[in-house]
Phi, psi and omega in degrees: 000321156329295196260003175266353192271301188306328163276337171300305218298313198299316195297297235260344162271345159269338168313319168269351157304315193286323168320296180325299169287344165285344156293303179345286179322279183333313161315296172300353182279297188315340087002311139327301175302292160348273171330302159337294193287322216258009134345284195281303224262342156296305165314275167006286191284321193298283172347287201292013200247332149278005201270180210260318171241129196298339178303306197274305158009283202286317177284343183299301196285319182295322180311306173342295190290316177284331189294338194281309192306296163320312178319303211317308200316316211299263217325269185005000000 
């Protein structure tokens, strides 16, 4: 009983080591992630706030958009 309680005890502290380190990750990806979008959404703005024309605007946001969408696809 000893030693099946001393091998229980072991699985489930390494089990939680590995949560940790897989939460860690996740956190930093989601942090990333972040870190991306609101990258790409200043690039944007910067972009859409020089354009010239309601035309280039308009090419500003869509380029903004398909880029985000693909990232969504990429990250998926």
């Amino acid at each position: 009983i000893s030693k099946a309680a001393q091998t229980a005890s072991e699985q489930l502290n390494v089990q939680a080591t590995q949560a940790r380190d897989n939460a860690a990750k996740a956190g930093l990806k989601i942090l990333e992630v972040a870190k991306e979008d609101a990258d790409a959404g200043f690039a944007a703005m910067r972009d859409l706030l020089a354009a010239k024309s309601p035309l280039e605007a308009f090419d500003v946001s869509t380029k903004y958009w398909r880029g985000r969408l693909e990232a969504r696809i990429a990250q998926a």
